[in-house]
N, C-alpha and C positions, 0 to 999 in steps of 0.2 A: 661324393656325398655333399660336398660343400654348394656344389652346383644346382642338387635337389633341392639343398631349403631354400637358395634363392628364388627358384621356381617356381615351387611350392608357395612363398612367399606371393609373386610376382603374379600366380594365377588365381591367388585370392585376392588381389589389387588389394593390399596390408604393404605398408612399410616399415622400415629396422625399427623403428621409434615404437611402434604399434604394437610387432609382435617383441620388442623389447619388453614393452611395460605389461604385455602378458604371461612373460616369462620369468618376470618381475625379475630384468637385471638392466644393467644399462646399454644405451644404445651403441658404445663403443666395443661391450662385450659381445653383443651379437654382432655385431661388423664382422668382427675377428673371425667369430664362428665360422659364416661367409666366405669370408676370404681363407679359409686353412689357416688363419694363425693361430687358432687356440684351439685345443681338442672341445669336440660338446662333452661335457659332462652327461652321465647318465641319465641323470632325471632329468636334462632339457630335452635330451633326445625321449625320453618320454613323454615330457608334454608338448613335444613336436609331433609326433606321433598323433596324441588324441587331436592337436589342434585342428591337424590335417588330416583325419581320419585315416591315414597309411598305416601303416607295420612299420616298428621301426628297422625290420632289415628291407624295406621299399627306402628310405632314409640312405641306411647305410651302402647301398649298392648292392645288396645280394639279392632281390626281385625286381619285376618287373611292373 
């Protein structure tokens, strides 16, 4: 999962800062996100979702 949003991030050419201040949190929290250290909370995985027009179980690893 953690691996997606980098991805997803990475093939929208957006950076942590970018989709941080869209997520309206800070850029250290979405790091974390990133790296496994901190669970996504619900609604960012929802508005990760619409950002990136996926499902969020495309997100979470259960499609493809």
């Amino acid at each position: 999962m953690y691996q997606r949003i980098r991805d997803l991030r990475e093939d929208h050419d957006l950076t942590q800062k970018q989709v941080a201040k869209m997520l309206h949190c800070s850029q250290q929290a979405y790091s974390n996100y990133e790296l496994g250290q901190r669970d996504i909370p619900t609604s960012i995985l929802i508005q990760l979702s619409q950002l990136y027009n996926v499902t969020t179980d495309y997100i979470l690893g259960l499609t493809d």
